[in-house]
ZALUMDREN-620134 format. One record per residue: residue in one letter; x, y, z of N, C-alpha, C in turn. Coordinates in steps of 0.02 Angstrom, whole numbers, padded with zeros to 5 digits, always signed. Layout:
! residues N
aXYZXYZXYZ
...
This chain:
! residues 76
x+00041-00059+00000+00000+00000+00000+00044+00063+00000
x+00092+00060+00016+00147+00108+00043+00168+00129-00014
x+00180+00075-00072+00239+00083-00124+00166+00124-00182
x+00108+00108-00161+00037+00132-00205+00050+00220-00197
x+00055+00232-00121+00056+00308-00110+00103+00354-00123
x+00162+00303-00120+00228+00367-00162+00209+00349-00236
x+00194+00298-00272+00194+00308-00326+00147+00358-00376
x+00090+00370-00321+00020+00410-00332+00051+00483-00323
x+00083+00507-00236+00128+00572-00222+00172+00586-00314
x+00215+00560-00320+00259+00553-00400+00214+00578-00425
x+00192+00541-00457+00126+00552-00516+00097+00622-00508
x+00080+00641-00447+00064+00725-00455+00110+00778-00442
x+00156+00745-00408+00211+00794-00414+00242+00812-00493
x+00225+00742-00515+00271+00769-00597+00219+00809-00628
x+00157+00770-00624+00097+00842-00665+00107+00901-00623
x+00087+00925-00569+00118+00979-00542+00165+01004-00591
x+00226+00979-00598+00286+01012-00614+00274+01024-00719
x+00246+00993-00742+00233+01007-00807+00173+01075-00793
x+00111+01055-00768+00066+01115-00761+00110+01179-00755
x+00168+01186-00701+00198+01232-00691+00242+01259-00751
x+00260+01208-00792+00306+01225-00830+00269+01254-00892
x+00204+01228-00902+00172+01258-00959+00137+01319-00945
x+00141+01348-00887+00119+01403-00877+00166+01449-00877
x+00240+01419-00855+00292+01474-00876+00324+01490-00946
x+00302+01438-00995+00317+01446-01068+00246+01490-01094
x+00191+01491-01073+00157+01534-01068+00170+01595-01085
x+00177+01624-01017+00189+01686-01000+00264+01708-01034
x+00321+01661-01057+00372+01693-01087+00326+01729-01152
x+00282+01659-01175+00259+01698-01253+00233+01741-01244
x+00168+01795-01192+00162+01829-01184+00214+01895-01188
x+00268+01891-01165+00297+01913-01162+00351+01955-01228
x+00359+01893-01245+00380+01899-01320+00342+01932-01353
x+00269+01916-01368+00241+01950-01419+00216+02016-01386
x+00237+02040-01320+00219+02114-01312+00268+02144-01331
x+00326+02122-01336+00400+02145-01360+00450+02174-01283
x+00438+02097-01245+00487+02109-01197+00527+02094-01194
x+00566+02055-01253+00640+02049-01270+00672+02093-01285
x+00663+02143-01291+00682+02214-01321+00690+02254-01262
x+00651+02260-01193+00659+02292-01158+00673+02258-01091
x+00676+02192-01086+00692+02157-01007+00742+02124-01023
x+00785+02097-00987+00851+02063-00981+00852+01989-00981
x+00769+01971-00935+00758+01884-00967+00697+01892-00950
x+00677+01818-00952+00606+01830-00973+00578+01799-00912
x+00501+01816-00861+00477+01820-00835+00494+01759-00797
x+00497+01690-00835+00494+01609-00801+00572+01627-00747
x+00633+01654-00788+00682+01659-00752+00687+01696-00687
x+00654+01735-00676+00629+01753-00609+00600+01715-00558
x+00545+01693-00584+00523+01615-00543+00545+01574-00539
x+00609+01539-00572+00611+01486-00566+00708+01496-00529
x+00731+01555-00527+00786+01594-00472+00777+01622-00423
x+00824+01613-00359+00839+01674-00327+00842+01743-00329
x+00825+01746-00295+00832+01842-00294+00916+01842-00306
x+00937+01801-00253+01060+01838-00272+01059+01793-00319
x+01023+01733-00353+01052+01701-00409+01048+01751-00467
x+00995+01780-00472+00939+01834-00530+00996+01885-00524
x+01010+01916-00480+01074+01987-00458+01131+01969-00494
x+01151+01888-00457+01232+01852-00517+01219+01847-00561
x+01183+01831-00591+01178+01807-00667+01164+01866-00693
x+01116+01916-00679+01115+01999-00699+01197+02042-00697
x+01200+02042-00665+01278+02053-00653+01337+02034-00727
x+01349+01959-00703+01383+01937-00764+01361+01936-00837
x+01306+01946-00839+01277+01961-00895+01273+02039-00927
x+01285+02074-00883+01292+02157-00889+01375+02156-00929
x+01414+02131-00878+01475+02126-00867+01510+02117-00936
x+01478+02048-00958+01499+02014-01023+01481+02057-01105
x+01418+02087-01071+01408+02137-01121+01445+02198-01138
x+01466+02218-01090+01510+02281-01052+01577+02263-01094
x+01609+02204-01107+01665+02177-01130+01639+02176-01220
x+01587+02161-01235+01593+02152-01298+01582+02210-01323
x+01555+02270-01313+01542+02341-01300+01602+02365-01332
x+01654+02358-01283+01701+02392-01258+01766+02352-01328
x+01750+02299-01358+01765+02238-01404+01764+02300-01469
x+01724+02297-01475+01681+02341-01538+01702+02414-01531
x+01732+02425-01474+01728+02535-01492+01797+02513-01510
x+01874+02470-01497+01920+02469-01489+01930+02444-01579
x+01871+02418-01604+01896+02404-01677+01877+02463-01722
């Protein structure tokens, strides 16, 4: 009976985790087609699915790296 109830727990944990995931591919397309690739840095799911200091590092090095290829391009 035991091995019935984790296997049942599983089973909605993984739908859980697809429901979730199709709601965050969702809202990227939303996103996209308002034209928030153009004005945000990533797209909405990456927020939810990071830290606040992961979202800051990866904002960061991603500034950073840009900052270098920037800087790539005025020097040629």
């Amino acid at each position: 009976m035991a091995v019935i109830r984790k296997c049942n727990r599983m089973f909605r944990e993984t739908i859980q985790k697809l429901i979730l995931h199709r709601k965050l591919r969702q809202m990227d397309k939303w996103w996209y087609d308002m034209g928030g690739n153009s004005w945000g840095l990533f797209p909405p799911s990456f927020y939810y699915t990071h830290t606040e200091e992961e979202v800051e590092r990866i904002a960061a090095e991603t500034i950073a790296e840009i900052e270098k290829l920037i800087n790539r391009l005025k020097q040629k």
